[in-house]
N, C-alpha and C positions, 0 to 999 in steps of 0.2 A: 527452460522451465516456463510454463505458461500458469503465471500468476492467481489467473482466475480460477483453476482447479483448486488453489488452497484457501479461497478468504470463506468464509460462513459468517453467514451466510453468504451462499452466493448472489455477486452484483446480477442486479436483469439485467444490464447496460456498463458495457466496459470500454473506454474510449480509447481505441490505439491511434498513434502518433504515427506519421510518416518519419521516416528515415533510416539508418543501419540498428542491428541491435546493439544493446550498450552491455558491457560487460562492467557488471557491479562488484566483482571481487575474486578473488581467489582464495584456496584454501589458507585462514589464518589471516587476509586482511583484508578488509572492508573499503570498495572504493567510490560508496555513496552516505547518503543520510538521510534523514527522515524527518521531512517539519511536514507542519499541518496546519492551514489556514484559518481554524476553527480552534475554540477553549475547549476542551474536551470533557464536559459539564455530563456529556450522554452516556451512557451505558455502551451502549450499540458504537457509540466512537471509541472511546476507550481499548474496547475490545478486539473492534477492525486494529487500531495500530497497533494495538500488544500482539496480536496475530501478527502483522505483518512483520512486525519485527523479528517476533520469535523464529519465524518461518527463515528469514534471511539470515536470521545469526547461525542456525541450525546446519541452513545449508555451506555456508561459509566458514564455521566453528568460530564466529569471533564472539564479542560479546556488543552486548547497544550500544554502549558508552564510548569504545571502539569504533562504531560507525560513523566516522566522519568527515567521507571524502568528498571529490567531488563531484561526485555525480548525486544532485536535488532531486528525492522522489517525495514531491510535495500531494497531500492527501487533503482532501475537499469535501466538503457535502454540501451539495445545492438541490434545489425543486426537483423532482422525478418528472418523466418527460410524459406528454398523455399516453396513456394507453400501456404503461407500466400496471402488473398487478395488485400492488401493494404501494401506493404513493406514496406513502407516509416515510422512506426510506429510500431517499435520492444518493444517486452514488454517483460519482464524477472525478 
């Protein structure tokens, strides 16, 4: 599943990592979770992780509360880099 096809909006700039892929769960158990380096005070943040969540529970059937293995997918929001359309919504 490539991630970036489901968040909206979509990120202009999405950072992939070196290494194998990770396998986040299978049907009915969840083998990651979801923190977020930021108070989620924003609209636009709120929104990114209830998406993402949703999107993972859906695919997995579990539920959020359920999700709490170990594999860390830690969510960020920093400075947009030049020459982005829309700077005002840095994704990282």
């Amino acid at each position: 599943m490539r991630i970036n096809e489901r968040i909206l909006p979509v990120p202009q700039r999405i950072e992939y990592l070196s290494g194998n892929d990770v396998v986040l769960g299978v049907p009915g158990k969840a083998f990651y979770r979801i923190e977020t380096s930021f108070e989620c005070q924003d609209e636009l943040a709120k929104t990114a992780v209830k998406l993402l969540q949703d999107t993972l529970d859906g695919l997995l059937n579990v539920c959020s509360s359920c999700a709490d293995g170990d594999v860390v997918i830690t969510l960020t929001i920093g400075n947009a880099p030049e020459g982005i359309k829309n700077p005002n919504q840095g994704y990282s």
